[in-house]
C-alpha positions in Angstrom: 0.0 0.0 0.0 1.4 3.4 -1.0 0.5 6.5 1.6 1.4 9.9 1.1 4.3 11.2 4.2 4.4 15.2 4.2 7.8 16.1 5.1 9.4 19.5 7.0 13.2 20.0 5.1 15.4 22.7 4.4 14.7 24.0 1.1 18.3 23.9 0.2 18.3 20.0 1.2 15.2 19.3 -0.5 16.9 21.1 -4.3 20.1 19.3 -3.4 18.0 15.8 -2.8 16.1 16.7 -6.2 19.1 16.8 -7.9 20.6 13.7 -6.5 17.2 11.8 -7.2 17.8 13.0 -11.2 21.3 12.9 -11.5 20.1 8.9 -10.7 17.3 8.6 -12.8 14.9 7.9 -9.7 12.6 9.8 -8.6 12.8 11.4 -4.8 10.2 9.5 -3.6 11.9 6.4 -4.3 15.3 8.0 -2.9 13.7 8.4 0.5 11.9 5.0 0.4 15.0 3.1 0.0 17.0 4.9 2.4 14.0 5.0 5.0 13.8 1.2 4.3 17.9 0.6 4.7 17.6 2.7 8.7 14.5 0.0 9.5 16.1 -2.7 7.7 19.4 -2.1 10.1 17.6 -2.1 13.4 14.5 -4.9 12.8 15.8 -6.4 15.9 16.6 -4.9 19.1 17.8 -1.6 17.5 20.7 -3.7 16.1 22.4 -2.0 13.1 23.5 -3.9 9.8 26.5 -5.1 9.5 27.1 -2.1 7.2 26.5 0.3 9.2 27.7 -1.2 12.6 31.3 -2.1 10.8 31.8 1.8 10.2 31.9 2.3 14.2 35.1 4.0 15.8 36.3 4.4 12.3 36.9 7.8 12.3 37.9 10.3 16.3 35.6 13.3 16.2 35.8 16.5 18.7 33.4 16.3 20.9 32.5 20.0 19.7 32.1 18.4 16.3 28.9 20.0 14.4 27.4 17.0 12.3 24.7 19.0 11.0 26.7 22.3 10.1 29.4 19.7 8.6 27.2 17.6 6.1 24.9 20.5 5.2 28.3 22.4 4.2 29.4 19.0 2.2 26.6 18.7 0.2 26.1 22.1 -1.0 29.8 22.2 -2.1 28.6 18.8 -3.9 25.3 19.9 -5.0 26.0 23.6 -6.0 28.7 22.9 -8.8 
C-alpha cells in the first residue's frame, strides 16, 4: 500500500536531494523509500544495526565539539551547487 508522508526540510536539502534523485534517474520519492527502508532494515531487531553500518563504528575520532549537521549540510552544498 502506498501513503502519502508530508515532510518538514530545508529547502536547500530538499533542491540538493532533487538533484541527487535525477542525476540517478529515480525519482525522490523512491530516494527516501530506500534509504528510510535501509535505517529500519538495520535495526529490525533490538535496534541492532546492519553489519554495514555497525562495521563503520570507531572508524573515524571526532571532537566532541564536532557540528554533524553544520558539517554535512556544508558537504553537500559544495557537492550539489557545482
Amino acid at each position: 500500500m502506498v501513503t502519502k508522508l508530508t515532510l518538514t526540510i530545508e529547502g536547500e536539502v530538499i533542491q540538493s536531494a532533487k538533484k541527487y534523485a535525477q542525476e540517478q534517474g529515480r525519482s525522490l520519492s523512491d530516494v527516501v523509500e530506500t534509504y528510510l527502508k535501509t535505517l529500519s532494515d538495520s535495526s529490525k531487531e533490538y535496534g541492532i544495526p546492519s553489519k554495514k553500518i555497525s562495521g563503520l563504528r570507531g572508524v573515524i575520532k571526532l571532537s566532541k565539539d564536532f557540528d554533524y549537521k553544520a558539517e554535512l549540510g556544508r558537504i553537500l552544498h559544495k557537492k550539489f551547487s557545482k
